[in-house]
C-alpha positions in Angstrom: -35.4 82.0 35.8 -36.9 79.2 33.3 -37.5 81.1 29.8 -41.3 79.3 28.8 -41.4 79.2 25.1 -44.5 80.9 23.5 -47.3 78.9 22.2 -48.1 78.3 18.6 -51.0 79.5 17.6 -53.2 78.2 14.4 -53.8 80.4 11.4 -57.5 79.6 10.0 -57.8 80.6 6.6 -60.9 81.1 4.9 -62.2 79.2 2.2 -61.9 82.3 -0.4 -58.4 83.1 1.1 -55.2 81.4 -0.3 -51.4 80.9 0.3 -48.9 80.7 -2.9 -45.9 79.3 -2.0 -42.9 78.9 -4.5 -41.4 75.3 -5.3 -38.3 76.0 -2.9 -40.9 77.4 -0.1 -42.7 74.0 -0.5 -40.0 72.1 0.0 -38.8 74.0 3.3 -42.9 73.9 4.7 -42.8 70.2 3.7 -39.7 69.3 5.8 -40.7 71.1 9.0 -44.3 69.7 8.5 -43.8 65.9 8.2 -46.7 64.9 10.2 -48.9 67.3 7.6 -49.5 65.8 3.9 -49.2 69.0 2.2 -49.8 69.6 -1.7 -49.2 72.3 -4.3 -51.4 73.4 -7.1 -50.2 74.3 -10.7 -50.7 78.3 -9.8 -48.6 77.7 -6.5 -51.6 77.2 -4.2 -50.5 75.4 -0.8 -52.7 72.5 0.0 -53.0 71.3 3.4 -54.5 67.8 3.8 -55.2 66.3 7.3 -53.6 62.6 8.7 -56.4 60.1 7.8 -58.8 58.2 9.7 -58.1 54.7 10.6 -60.6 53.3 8.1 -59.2 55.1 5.5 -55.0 54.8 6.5 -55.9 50.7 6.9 -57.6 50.4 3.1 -54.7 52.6 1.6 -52.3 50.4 3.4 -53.9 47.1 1.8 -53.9 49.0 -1.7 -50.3 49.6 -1.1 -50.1 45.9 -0.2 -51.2 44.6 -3.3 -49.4 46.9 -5.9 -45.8 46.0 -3.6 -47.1 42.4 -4.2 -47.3 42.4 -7.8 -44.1 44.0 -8.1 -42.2 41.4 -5.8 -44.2 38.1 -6.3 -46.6 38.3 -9.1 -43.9 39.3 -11.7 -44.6 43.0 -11.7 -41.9 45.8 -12.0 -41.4 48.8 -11.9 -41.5 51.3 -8.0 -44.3 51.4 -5.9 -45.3 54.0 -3.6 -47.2 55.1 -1.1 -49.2 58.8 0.4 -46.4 59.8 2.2 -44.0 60.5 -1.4 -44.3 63.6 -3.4 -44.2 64.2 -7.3 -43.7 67.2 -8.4 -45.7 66.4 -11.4 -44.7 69.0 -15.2 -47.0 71.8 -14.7 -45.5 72.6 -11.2 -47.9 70.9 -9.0 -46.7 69.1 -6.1 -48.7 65.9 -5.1 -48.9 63.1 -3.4 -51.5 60.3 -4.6 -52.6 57.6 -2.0 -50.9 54.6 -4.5 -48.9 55.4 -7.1 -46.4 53.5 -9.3 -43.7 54.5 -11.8 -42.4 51.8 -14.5 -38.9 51.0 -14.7 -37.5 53.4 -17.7 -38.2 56.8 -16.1 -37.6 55.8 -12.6 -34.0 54.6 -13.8 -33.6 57.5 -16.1 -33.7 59.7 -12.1 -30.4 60.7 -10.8 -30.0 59.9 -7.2 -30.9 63.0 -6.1 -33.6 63.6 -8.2 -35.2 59.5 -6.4 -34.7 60.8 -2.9 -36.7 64.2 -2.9 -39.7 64.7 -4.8 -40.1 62.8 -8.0 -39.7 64.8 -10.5 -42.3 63.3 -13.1 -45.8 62.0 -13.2 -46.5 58.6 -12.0 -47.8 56.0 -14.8 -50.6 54.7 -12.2 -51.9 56.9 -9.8 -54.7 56.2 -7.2 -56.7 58.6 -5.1 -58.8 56.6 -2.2 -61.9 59.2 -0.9 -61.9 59.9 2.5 -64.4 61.5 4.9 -62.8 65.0 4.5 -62.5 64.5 0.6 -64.6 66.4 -1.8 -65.4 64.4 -5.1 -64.6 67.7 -7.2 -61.0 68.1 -5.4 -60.3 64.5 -6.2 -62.0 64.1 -9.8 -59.6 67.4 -10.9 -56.4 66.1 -9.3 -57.3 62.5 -11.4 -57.5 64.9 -14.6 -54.3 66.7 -13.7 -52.4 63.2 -13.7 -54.0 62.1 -16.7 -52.9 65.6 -18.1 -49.3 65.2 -16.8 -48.4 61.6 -18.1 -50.7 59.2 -15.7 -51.8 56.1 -18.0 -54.4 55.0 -15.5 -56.0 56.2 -12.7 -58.0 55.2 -9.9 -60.1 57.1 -8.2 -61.9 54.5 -5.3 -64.9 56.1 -3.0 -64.8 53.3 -0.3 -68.2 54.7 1.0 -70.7 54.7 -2.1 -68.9 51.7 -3.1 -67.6 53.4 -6.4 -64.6 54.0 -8.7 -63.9 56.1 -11.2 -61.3 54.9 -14.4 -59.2 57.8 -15.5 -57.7 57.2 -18.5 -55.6 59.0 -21.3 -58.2 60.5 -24.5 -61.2 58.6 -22.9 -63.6 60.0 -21.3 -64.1 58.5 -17.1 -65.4 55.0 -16.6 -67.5 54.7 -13.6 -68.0 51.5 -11.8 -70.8 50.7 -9.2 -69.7 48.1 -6.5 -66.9 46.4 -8.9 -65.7 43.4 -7.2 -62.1 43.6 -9.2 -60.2 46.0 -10.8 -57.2 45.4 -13.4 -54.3 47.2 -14.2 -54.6 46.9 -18.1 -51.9 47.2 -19.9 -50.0 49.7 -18.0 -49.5 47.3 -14.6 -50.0 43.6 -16.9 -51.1 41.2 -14.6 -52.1 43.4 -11.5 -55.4 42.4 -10.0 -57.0 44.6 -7.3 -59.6 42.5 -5.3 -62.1 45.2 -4.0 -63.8 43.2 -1.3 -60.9 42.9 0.8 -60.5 46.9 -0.1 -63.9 47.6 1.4 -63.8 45.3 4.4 
């Protein structure tokens, strides 16, 4: 007699409902759930984020493109990385920003361990790329928590209204309508972002 497994079912939770989850609990959802980007709040919240649509996963990749670019052939340093790594960020929250980058010092300062799971620290350079499913008030508080945490710049591009948002440390948020560049400052030296072939 064939045993037939049982099928999963889907939990819906309501928008007034929420699951905590400890840091250790993250990390075991987060390795059986590899196909799910999943986030934690501060307080412990889980936070389940959906695969992206093609329009969005293709301007995230060319984002990623350019920073890895800077780094190996436009004199950059520093890591580079992409939606799929998680930093567990010092107030506890667990994230994962669409582009992020960490310079050199704290990224060597990392045991092994500590570079293979989630990055303990918060990134210098984050960016958050607005997809259909995003809310501007979930991304506009996750740009203050990095700033919060350590971020020195931050990016928060809405590919739609042709938009972006500079987040930076004791300043309040520079807004941009249809920029055609954008430039890493002084934290990334050098690094261009050409927003036309971002949009395209």
């Amino acid at each position: 007699m064939v045993s037939i497994p049982p099928k999963p079912l889907s939990l819906q939770l309501p928008d007034q409902l929420a699951l905590c989850v400890t840091p250790e609990q993250f990390a075991a959802l987060a390795v059986v759930n590899r196909e799910l980007r999943l986030e934690r709040t501060a307080t412990g919240e889980l936070i389940v984020n959906p695969p992206t649509g093609g329009n969005t996963g293709y301007r995230n990749s060319k984002i990623n493109y350019f920073l890895v670019r800077w780094i190996e052939e436009e004199g950059g340093n520093g890591r580079a990385f992409d939606s799929s790594t998680g930093f567990e960020l010092p107030n506890g929250a667990n994230h994962s920003p669409d582009a992020a980058w960490v310079s050199p010092d704290p990224w060597n300062a990392l045991t092994p361990e500590q570079q293979d799971g989630f990055i303990p620290l918060c990134p210098d350079f984050v960016v958050e790329l607005r997809s259909k499913s995003d809310t501007l008030q979930d991304l506009r508080s996750k740009m203050a928590e990095y700033i919060e945490n350590g971020a020195k710049l931050g990016w928060l591009i809405d590919p739609k209204n042709k938009r972006v948002e500079i987040y930076r440390p004791g300043q309040g948020v520079e807004v941009l309508e249809n920029p055609n560049t954008l430039s890493g400052e002084t934290v990334l030296p050098g690094f261009t972002l050409s927003l036309n072939r971002v949009w395209a």
